[in-house]
C-alpha positions as CSV (number, residue, x, y, z in Angstrom):
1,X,0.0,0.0,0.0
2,X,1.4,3.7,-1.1
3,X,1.8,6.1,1.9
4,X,0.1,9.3,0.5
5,X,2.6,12.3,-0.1
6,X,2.5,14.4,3.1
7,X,4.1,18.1,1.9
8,X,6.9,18.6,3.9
9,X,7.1,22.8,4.0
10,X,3.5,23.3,5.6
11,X,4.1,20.4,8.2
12,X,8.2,22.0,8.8
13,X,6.0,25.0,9.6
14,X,3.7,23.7,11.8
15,X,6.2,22.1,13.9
16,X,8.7,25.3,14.2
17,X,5.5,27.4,15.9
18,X,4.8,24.6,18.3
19,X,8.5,24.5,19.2
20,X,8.5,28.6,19.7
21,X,5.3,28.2,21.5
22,X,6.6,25.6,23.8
23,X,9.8,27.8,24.5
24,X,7.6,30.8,24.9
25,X,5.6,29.7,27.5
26,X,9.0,27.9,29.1
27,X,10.9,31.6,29.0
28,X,8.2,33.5,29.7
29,X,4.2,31.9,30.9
30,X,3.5,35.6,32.4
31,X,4.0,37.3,29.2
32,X,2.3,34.7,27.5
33,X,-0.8,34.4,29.9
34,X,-0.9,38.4,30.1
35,X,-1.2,38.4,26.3
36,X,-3.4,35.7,26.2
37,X,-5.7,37.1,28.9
38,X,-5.4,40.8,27.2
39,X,-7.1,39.7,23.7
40,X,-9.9,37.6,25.0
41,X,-10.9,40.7,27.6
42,X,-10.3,43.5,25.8
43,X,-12.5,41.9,22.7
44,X,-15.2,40.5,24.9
45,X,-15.4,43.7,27.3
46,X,-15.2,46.6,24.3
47,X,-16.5,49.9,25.2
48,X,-17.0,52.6,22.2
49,X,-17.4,56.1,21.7
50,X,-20.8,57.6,20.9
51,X,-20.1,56.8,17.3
52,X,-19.5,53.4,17.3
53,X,-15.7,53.6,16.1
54,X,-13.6,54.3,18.6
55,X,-12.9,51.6,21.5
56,X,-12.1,52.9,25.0
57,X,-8.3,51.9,25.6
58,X,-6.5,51.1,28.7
59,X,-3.0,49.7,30.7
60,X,-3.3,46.1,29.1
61,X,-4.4,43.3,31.6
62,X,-1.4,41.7,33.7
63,X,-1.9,38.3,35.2
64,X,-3.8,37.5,37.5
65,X,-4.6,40.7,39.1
66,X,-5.0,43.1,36.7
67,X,-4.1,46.2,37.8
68,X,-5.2,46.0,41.0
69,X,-1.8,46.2,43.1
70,X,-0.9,49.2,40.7
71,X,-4.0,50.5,42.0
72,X,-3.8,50.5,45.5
73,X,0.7,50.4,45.8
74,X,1.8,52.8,43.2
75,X,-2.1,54.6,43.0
76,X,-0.7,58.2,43.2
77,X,2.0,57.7,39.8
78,X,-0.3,55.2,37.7
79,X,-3.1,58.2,38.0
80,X,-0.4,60.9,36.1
81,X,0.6,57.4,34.0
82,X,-2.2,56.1,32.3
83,X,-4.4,59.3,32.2
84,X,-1.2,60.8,30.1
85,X,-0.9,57.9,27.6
86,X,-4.7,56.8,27.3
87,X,-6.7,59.7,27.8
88,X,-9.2,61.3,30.3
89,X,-11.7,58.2,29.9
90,X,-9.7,54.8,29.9
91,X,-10.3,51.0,31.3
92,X,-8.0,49.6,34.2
93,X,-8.5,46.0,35.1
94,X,-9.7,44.5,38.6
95,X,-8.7,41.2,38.1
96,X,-10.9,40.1,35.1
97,X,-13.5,43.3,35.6
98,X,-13.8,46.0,33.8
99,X,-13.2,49.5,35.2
100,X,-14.2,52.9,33.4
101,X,-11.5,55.3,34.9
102,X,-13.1,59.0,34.6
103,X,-11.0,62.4,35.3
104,X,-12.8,65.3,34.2
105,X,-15.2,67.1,37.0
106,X,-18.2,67.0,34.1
107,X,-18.2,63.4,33.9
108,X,-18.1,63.2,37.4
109,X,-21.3,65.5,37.1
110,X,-23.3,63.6,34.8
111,X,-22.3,59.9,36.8
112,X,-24.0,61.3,40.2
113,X,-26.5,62.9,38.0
114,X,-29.0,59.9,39.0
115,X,-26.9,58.3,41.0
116,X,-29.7,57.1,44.2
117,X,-29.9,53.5,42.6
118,X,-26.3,53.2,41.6
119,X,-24.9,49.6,43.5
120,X,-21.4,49.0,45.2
121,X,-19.7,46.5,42.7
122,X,-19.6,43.3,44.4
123,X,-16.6,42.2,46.7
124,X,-15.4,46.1,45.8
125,X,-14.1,43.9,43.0
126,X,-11.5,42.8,45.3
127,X,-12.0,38.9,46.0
128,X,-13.8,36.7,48.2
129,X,-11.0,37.5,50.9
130,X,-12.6,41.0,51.7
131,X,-15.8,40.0,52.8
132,X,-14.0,37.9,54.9
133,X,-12.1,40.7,56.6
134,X,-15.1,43.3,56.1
135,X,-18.1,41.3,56.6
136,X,-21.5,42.8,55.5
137,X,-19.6,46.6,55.8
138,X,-22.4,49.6,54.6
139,X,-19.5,49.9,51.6
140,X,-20.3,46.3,50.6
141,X,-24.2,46.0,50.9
142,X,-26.9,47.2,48.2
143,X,-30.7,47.6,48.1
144,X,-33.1,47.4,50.9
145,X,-30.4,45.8,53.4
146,X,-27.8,49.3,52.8
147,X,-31.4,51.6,52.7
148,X,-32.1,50.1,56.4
149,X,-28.9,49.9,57.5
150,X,-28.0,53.5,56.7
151,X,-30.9,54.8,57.9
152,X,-30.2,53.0,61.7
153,X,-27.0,54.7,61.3
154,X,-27.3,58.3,59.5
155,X,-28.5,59.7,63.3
156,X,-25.4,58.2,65.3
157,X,-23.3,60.1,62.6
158,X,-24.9,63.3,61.8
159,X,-24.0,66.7,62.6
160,X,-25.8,67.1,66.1
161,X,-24.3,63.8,67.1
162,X,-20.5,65.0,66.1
163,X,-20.9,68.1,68.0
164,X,-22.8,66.3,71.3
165,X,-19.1,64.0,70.9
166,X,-16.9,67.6,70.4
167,X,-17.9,68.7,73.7
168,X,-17.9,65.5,75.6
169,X,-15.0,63.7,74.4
170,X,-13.6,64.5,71.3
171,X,-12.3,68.3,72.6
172,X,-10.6,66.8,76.0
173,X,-9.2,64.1,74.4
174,X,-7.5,65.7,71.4
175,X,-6.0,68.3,74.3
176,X,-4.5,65.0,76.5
177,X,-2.8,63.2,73.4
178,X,-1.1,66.3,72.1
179,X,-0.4,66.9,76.4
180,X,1.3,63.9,76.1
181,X,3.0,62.8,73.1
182,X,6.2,63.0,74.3
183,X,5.8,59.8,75.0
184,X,6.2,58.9,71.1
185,X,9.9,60.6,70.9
186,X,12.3,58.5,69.2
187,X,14.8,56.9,70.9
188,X,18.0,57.8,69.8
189,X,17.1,60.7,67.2
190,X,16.6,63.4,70.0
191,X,18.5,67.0,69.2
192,X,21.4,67.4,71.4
193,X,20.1,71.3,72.4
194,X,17.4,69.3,73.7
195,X,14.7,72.4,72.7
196,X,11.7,70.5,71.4
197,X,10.8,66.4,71.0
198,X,11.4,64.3,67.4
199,X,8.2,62.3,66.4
200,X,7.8,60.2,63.9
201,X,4.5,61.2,62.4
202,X,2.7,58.4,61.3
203,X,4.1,56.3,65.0
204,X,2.9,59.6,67.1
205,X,-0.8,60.3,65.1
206,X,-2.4,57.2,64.3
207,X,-3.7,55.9,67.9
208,X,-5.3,59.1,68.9
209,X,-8.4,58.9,65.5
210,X,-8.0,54.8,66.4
211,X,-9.2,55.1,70.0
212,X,-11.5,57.9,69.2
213,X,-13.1,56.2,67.0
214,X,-12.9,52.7,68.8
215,X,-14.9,54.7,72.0
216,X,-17.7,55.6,70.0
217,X,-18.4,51.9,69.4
218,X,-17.2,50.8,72.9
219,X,-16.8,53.2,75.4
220,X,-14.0,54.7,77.9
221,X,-11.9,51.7,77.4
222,X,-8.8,50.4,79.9
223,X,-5.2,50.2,78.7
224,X,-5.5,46.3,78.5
225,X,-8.2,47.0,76.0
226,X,-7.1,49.6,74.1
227,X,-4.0,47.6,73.2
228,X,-5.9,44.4,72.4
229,X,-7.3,46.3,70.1
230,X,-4.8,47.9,68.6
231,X,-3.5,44.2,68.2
232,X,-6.3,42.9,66.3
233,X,-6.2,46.4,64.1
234,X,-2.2,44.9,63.3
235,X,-3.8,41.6,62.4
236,X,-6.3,43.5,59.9
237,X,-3.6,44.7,58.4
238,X,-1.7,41.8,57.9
239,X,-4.7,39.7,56.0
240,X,-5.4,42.5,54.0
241,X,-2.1,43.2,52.3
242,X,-3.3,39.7,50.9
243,X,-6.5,41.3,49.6
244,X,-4.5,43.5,47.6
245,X,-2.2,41.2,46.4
246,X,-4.7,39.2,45.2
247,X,-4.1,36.1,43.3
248,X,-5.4,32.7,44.4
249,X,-6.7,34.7,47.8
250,X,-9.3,36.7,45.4
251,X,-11.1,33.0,45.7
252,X,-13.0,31.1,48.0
253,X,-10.2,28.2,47.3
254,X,-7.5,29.8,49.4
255,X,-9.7,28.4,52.5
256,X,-10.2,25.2,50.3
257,X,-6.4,24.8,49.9
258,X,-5.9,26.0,53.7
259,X,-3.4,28.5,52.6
260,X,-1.6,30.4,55.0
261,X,-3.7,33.8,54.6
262,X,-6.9,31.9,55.2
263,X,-4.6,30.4,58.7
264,X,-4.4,33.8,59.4
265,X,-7.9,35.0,58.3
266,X,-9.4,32.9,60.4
267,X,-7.5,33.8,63.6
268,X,-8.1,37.0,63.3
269,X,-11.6,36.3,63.0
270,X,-12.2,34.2,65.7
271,X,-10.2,37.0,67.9
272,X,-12.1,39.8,66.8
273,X,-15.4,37.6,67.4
274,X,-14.1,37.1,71.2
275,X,-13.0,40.5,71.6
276,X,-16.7,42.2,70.3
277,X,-18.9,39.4,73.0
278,X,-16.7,40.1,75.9
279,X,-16.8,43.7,75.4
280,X,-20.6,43.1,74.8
281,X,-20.9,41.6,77.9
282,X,-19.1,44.1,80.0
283,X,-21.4,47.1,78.9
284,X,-24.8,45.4,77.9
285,X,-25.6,47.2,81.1
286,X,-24.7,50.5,79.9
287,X,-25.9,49.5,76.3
288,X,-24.8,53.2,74.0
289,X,-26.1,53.9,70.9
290,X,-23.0,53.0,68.9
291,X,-21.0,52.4,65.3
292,X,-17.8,52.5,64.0
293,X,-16.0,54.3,60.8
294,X,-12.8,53.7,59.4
295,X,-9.9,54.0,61.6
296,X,-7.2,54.5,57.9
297,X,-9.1,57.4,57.0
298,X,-8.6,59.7,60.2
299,X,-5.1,59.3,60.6
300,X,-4.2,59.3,57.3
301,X,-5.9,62.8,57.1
302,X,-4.2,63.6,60.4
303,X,-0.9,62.6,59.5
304,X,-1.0,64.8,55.5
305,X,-2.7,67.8,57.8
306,X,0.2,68.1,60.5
307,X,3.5,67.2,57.6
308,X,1.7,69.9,55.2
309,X,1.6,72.7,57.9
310,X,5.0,71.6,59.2
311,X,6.4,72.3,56.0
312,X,4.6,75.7,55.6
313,X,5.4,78.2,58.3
314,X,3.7,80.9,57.3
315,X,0.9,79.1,56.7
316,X,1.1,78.0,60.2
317,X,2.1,81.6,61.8
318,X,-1.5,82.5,60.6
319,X,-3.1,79.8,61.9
320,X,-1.3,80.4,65.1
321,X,-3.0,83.5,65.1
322,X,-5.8,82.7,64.5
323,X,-6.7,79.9,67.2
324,X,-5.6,82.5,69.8
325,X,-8.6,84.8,68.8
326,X,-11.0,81.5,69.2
327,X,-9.2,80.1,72.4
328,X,-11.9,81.1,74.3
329,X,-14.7,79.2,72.7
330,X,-13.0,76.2,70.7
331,X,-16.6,74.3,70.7
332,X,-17.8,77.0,68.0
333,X,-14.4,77.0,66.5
334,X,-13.7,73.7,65.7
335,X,-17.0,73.2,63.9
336,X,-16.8,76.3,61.3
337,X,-15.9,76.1,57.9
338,X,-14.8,79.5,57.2
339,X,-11.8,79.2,59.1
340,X,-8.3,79.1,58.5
341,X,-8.2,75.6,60.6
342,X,-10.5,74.3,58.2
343,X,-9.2,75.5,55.3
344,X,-5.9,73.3,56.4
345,X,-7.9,70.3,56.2
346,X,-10.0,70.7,52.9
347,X,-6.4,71.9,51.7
348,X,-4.8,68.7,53.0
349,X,-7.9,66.3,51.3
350,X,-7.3,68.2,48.0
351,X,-3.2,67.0,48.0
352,X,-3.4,63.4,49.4
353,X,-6.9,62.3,49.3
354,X,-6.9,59.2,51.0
355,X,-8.1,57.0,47.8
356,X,-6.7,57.9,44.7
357,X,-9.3,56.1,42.9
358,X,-13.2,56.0,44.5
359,X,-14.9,53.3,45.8
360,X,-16.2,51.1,42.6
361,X,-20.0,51.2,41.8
362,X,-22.3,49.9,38.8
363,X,-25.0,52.3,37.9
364,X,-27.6,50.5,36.4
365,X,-28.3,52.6,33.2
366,X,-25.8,53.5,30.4
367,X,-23.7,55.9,30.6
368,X,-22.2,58.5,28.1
369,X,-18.7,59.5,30.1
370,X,-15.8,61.5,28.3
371,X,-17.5,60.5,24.8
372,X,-18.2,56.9,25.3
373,X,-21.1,55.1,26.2
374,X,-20.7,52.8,29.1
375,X,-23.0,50.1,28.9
376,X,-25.3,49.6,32.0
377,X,-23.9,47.8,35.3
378,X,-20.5,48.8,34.2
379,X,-18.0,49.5,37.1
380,X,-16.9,53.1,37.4
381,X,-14.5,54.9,39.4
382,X,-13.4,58.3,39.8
383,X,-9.3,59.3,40.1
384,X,-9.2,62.2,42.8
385,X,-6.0,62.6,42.0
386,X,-7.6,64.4,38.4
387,X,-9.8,66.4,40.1
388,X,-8.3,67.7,42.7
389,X,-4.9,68.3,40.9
390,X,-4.7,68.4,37.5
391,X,-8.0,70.1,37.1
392,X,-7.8,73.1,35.9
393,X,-10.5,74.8,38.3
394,X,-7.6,74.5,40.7
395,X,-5.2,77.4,38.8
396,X,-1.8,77.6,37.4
397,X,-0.7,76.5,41.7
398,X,-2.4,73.4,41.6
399,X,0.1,71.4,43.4
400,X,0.6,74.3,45.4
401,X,-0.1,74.1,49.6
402,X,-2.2,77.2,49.6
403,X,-4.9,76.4,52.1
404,X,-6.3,80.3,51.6
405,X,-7.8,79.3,48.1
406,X,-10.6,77.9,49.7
407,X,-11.6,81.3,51.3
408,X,-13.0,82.4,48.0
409,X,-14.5,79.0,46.6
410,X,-18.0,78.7,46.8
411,X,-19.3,75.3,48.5
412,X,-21.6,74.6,45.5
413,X,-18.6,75.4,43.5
414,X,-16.6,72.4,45.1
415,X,-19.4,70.0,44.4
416,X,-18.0,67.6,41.6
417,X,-14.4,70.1,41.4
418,X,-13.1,68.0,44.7
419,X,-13.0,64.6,46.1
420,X,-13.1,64.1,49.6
421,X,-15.6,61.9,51.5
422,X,-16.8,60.4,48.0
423,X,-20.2,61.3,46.0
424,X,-23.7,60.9,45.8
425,X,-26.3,59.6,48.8
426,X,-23.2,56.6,50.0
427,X,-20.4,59.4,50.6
428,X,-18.8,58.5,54.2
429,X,-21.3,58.0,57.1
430,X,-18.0,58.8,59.2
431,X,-17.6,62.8,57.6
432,X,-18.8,64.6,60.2
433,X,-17.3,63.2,63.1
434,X,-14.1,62.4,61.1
435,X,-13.9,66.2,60.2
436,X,-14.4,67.1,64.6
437,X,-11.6,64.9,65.2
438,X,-9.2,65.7,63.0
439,X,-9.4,69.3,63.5
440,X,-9.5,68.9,67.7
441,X,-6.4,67.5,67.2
442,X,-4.6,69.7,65.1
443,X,-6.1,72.6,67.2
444,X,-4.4,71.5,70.4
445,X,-0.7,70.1,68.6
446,X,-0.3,73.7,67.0
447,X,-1.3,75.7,69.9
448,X,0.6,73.5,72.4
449,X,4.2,73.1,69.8
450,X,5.4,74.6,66.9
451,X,6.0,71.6,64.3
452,X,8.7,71.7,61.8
453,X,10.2,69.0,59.5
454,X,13.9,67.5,60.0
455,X,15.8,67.6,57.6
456,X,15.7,65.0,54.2
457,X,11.6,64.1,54.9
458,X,11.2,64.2,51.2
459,X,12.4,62.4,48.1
460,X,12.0,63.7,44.9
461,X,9.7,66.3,46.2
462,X,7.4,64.2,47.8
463,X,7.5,63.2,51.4
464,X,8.5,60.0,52.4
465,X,6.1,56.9,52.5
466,X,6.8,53.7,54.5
467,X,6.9,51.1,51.5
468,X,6.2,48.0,53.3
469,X,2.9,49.2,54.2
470,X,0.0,48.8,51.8
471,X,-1.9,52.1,53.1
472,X,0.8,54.1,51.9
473,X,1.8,56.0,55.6
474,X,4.2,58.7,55.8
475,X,7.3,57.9,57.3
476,X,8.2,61.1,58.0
477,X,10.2,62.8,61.2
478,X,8.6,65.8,62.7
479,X,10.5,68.3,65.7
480,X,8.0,69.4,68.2
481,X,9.1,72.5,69.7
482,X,6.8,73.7,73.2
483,X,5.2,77.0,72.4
484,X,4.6,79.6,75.6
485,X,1.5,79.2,77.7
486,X,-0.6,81.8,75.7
487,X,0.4,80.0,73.0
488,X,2.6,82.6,71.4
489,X,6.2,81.6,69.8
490,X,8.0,78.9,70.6
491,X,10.2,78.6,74.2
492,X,13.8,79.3,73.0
């Protein structure tokens, strides 16, 4: 029997692409599996402009996570990054999720347009792991369940309920942490002339909005319990640098393969679970109407407010000036919004707003955003780093520390031209209270020390961040100088 002729050049083909397939994905899987990944998405998840011709474009997907360590590790550069190269509109990836990025103020305009029925995207687009770590959290919940939940909670967080904490708490205990944080001086890094303490910022700010915070939910709380807590805030912390790292933990089957994180996850679970019912059970009798916000965003805040005004001391001579003509009624001071003091913070939330990009959300009808229409359920998400920067409201000083500018800007005005607490009916139930805190406690550091940077805080302009943390904290060094008793200049 005659073989049949097989032609040899097709088949010599054939085989030389399998062989520099195989050595592809031997050299190189992640480039191959990035590419790979990047066609089918892009092609199945196209988003064009209003005439049909143009696609939306976008950093291309990276596996496994997308860009969602860029997003939350390296959020500040990747905003100036990827607006530059694809545009005011462009898609970022959350894993295998689409998500519209929008920069201009009028988009952000017409997305909270109609924005009551707009949902949380599911997980935050994060992974299974986070609702392991968050639970049913307001952020997390849609529908009826966030409608009730809210409304439980709006009262326990308004206004009158901030300013009923101002005066029992809030005022007293802003004046004993800046009273004594000497105690956070660092060892070793004291000046010789021995004029003033050395802080580290970040170190010396973060318990004060923590404890704050926690004694809403809680109550006074002992030492012993204050540091549990502050434990089981370090544990948090730990688990959820795995969130953002993503990978196999954005799945149920980390618990499945009984990975380390999950080892972890579950610890810290079962230890926040003890620490809630025996707190229960020591104040059921005493029973307060209570809730809790996030602890990042206060000292955060804190931290960018006290390293901003360090760094500007004229800015801080005025402000000096001004608390003295309030010292003798702080409760109405602290509150105002036409003041110098809270002009410092709005200044401070415009610079380093504590997410770069918002907190994702699917409205449920399209959506025409920077000339392309977004097809319903679609996950948007604002970069505050456009509008409160490079948007051209904000003048030729843009990146400027000019906490003044706000003097002349209407409110309305600052409607979708800043970001801040977020938009639409879910911005931060914690606002009002966060906003009495933070400005107690800058009151009472600035009229009790004047605060100055030591020398080489910044690199390449910006001031230094501790890289091995995933919230981004300053690690910057502050000198704390005592100011007189009527709070004039510094003891010399």
């Amino acid at each position: 029997m005659d073989f049949l002729p097989v032609p040899l050049i097709p088949l010599s083909i054939g085989v030389a692409v399998l062989v520099v397939t195989l050595v592809a994905l031997l050299v190189s899987p992640g480039e191959i599996a990035d590419a790979v990944f990047n066609a089918f998405l892009t092609s199945t998840h196209s988003i064009y402009d209003t005439s049909g011709k143009k696609a939306m474009t976008g950093p291309p997907y990276k596996f496994p996570n997308g860009q969602m360590v860029d997003k939350f590790l390296d959020a500040k550069n990747k905003s100036w990054e990827w607006e530059e190269k694809y545009g005011k509109t462009y898609r970022i990836w959350a894993a295998t999720i689409p998500e519209v990025v929008i920069t201009d103020p009028k988009d952000v305009e017409a997305l909270y347009r109609q924005s009551t029925d707009h949902l949380k995207a599911s997980q935050a687009n994060a992974g299974w792991l986070l609702t392991q770590l968050l639970g049913s959290g307001l952020g997390l919940i849609n529908g009826t369940r966030w409608t009730g939940l809210r409304k439980a909670l709006d009262p326990m967080f308004s206004h009158q309920a901030s300013m009923k904490l101002l005066r029992e708490s809030l005022d007293a205990g802003a004046a004993a942490y800046a009273a004594d944080i000497n105690q956070f001086a660092l060892t070793g890094k004291q000046d010789a002339d021995r004029d003033g303490i050395i802080i580290n910022a970040t170190n010396a700010l973060q318990r004060y909005p923590f404890f704050e915070v926690a004694s809403i939910f809680y109550g006074k709380m002992s030492e012993a319990e204050q540091e549990r807590l502050w434990e089981l805030g370090r544990s948090y912390s730990e688990v959820f640098a795995s969130v953002v790292t993503g990978g196999i933990h954005r799945l149920k089957l980390t618990k499945y393969l009984n990975t380390g994180v999950w080892k972890n996850t579950e610890k810290y679970q079962k230890a926040w679970q003890d620490f809630n019912n025996e707190m229960y059970e020591s104040r059921k009798a005493l029973a307060p109407p209570c809730a809790i916000a996030c602890k990042y965003t206060c000292y955060q805040i804190i931290s960018s407010c006290v390293i901003l005004l360090a760094d500007a001391p004229d800015v801080q001579a005025d402000l000096l000036l001004e608390m003295e003509k309030n010292r003798a009624n702080t409760e109405e001071y602290i509150p105002r919004k036409d003041t110098l003091l809270h002009y410092c913070l709005m200044e401070s939330l415009r610079l380093r707003p504590v997410l770069t990009f918002t907190f994702p959300e699917n409205p449920p009808r399209e959506k025409v955003l920077g000339g392309f229409s977004i097809p319903k359920d679609t996950t948007i998400i604002v970069d505050a780093f456009a509008i409160n920067i490079r948007n051209p409201f904000w003048g030729p000083d843009n990146r400027s520390y000019r906490p003044s500018r706000f003097a002349s800007i209407k409110q309305s005005q600052l409607r979708y031209n800043l970001a801040t607490y977020g938009y639409g009916p879910r911005k931060c139930l914690g606002q009002h209270i966060a906003d009495k805190i933070i400005k107690s406690v800058l009151y009472h550091l600035f009229s009790k020390y004047q605060i100055s940077l030591q020398p080489m805080q910044a690199l390449d302009g910006e001031f230094k961040v501790d890289k091995t943390s995933w919230v981004g904290l300053y690690d910057v060094n502050l000198k704390l100088k005592p100011r007189n008793e009527n709070m004039g200049e510094a003891r010399i």
